[in-house]
C-alpha positions in Angstrom: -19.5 21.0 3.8 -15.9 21.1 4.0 -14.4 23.1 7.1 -10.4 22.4 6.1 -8.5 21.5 3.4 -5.2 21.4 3.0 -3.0 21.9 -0.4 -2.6 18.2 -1.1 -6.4 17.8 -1.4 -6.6 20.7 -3.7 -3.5 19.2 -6.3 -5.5 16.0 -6.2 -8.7 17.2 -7.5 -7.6 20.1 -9.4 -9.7 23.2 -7.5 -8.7 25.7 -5.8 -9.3 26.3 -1.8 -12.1 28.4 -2.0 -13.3 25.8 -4.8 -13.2 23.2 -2.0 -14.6 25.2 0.9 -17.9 26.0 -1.4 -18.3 22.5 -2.4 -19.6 19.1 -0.6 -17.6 15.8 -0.9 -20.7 14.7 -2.8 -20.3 17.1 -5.6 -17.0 16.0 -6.5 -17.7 11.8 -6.0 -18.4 9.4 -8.5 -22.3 8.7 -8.6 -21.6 5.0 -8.4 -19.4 5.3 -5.0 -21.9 7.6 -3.2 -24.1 5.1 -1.8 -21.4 3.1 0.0 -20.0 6.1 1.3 -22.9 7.6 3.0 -24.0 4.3 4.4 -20.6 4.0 6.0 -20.9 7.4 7.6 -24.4 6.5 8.5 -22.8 3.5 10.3 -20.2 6.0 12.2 -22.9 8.8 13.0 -24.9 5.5 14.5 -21.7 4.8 16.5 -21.5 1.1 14.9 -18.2 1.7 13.9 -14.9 4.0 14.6 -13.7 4.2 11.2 -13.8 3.4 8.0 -11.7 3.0 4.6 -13.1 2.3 1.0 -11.0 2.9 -2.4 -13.6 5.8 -4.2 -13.3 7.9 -7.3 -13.5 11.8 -7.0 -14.2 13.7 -10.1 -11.7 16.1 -10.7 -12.5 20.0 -12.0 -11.2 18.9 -15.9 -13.5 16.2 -15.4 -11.4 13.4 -15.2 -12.1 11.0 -12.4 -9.0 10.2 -10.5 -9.0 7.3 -7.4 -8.2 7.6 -3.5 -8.1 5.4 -0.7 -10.6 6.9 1.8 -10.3 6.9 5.4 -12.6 8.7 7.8 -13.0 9.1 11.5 -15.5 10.9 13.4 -15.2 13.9 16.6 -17.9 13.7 18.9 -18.6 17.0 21.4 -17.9 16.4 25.1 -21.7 15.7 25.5 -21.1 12.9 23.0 -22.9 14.4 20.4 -21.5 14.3 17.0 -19.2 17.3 16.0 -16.8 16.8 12.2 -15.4 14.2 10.4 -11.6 13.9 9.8 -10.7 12.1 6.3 -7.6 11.0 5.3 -7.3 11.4 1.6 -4.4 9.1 -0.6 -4.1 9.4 -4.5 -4.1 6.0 -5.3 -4.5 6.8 -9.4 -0.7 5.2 -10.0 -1.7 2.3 -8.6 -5.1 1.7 -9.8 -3.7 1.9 -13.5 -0.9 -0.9 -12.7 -3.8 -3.5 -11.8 -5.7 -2.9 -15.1 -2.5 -3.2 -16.7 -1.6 -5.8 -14.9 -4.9 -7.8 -15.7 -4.9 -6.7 -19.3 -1.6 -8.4 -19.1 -2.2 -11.4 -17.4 -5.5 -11.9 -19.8 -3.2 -11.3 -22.9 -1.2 -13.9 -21.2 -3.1 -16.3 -21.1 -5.1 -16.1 -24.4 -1.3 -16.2 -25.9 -0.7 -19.2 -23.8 -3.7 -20.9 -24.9 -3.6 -20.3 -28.9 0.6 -21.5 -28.6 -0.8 -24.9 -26.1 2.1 -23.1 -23.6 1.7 -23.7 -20.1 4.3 -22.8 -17.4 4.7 -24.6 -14.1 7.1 -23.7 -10.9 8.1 -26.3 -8.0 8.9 -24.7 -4.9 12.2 -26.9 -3.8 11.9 -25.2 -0.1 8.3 -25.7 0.6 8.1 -28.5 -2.0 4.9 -26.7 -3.4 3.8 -26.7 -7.0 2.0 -24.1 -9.4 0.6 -25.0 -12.5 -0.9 -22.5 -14.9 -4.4 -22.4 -16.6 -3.2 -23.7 -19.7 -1.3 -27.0 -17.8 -5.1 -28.1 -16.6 -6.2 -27.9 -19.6 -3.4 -30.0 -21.6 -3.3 -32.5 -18.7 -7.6 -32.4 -19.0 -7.2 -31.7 -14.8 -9.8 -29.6 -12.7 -9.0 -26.1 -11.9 -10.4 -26.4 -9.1 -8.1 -29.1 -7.6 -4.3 -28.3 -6.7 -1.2 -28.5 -9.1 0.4 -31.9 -8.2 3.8 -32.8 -7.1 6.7 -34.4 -9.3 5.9 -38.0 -8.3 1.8 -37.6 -8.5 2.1 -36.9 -12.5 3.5 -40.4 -13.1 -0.2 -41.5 -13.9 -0.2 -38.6 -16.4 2.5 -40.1 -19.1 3.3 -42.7 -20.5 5.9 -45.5 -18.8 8.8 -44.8 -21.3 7.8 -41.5 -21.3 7.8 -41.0 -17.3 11.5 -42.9 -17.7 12.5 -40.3 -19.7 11.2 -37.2 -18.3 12.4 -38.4 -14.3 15.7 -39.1 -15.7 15.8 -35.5 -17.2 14.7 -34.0 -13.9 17.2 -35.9 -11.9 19.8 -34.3 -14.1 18.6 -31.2 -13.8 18.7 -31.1 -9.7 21.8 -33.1 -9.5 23.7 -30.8 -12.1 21.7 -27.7 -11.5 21.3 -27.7 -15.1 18.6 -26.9 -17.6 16.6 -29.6 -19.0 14.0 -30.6 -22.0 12.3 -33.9 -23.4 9.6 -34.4 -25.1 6.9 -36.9 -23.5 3.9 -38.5 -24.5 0.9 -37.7 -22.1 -1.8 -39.5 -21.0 -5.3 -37.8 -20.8 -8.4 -39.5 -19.1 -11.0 -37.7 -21.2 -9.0 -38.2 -24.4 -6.3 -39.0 -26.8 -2.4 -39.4 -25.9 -0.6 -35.5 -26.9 3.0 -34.7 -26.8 4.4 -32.4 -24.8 7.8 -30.4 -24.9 8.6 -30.1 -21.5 11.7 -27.8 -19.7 12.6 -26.7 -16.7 15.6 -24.5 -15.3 17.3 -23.5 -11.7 16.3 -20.8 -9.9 19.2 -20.2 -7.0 19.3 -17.7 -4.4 21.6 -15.3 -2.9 23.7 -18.0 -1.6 23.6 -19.9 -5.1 21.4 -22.8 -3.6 18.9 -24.3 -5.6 15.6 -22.7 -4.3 13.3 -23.4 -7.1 12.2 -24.9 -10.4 10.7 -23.2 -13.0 9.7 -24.1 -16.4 6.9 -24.4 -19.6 4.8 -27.3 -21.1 4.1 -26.8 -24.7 1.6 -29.3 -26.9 3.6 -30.4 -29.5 0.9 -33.0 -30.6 0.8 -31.8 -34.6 4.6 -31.7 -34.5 4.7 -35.4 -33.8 
């Protein structure tokens, strides 16, 4: 049972105080985060651990289940014996919303990316690392599982009037800091030739130095 509650608690799950103090934190948690929960304080009451956090839903009195980050410690007696727990309770509702935006997002992304053949890519100029996009592998027929490659690996990947093309445009574009585009005629291991439209632009920092490039690969294969 609960033996405090404070006024936060209460606002979160929408009782009252004398709501709380007749209640258990098992009548107000999600089924599916009950088990994890008590084995955790199974593991504190056993003195395996000191602590413990986990991300859990309560159900609130409308019903409604809203998310926390849980963290709870455990008083023992002088004699050692085990006396309360202390828990540390932070809505985390806000946030848990954002990511399943965010992801819904990101998948919308990408199914956009793939029905347009639009892949981005970014080159790190600093740390002179790469990032390639789900939808690059695929036009370049490369594993996901391996890393993007550099500037100077793709040369295998075009053409050779193509690759004299493109790595003039990109020399442009960091001895300028201008924006670039060319169309180039790629070379895939596990099938035909395909255009691609690519670009690239500047990013600068504070200081206006050139920090990084960023840009999009399109298939422009029925164009051609």
């Amino acid at each position: 049972r609960w033996l405090k509650v404070n006024q936060k608690l209460c606002t979160i799950v929408g009782y009252t105080l004398d709501d709380m103090l007749r209640k258990t934190f098992q009548d107000i948690t999600h089924p599916d985060d009950l088990d994890l929960e008590l084995d955790n304080m199974r593991q504190l009451l056993a003195g395996k651990i000191s602590t413990f956090s986990m991300e859990k839903r309560y159900r609130r009195k409308d019903g409604a289940f809203v998310w926390i980050n849980l963290t709870v410690s455990l008083v023992l007696r002088i004699d050692g014996a085990p006396d309360y727990f202390i828990s540390m309770v932070e809505d985390i509702q806000q946030r848990k919303e954002a990511e399943a935006a965010l992801r819904i997002s990101e998948a919308t992304l990408k199914e956009a990316q793939r029905l347009a053949g639009l892949g981005n890519w970014a080159w790190d100029l600093r740390n002179d690392r790469y990032f390639w996009s789900e939808e690059i592998y695929r036009l370049h027929g490369r594993d996901r599982s391996l890393p993007a490659l550099g500037f100077q690996q793709m040369q295998a990947y075009f053409t050779p009037d193509s690759w004299v093309v493109l790595t003039a445009a990109l020399d442009a574009c960091l001895a300028r800091g201008t924006h670039f585009s060319c169309d180039s005629e790629a070379v895939r291991g596990d099938g035909p030739h395909l255009w691609v439209s690519i670009s690239g632009e500047v990013v600068r920092d504070a200081d206006g130095k050139m920090v990084e490039l960023r840009g999009t690969v399109q298939d422009i294969t029925e164009r051609k």
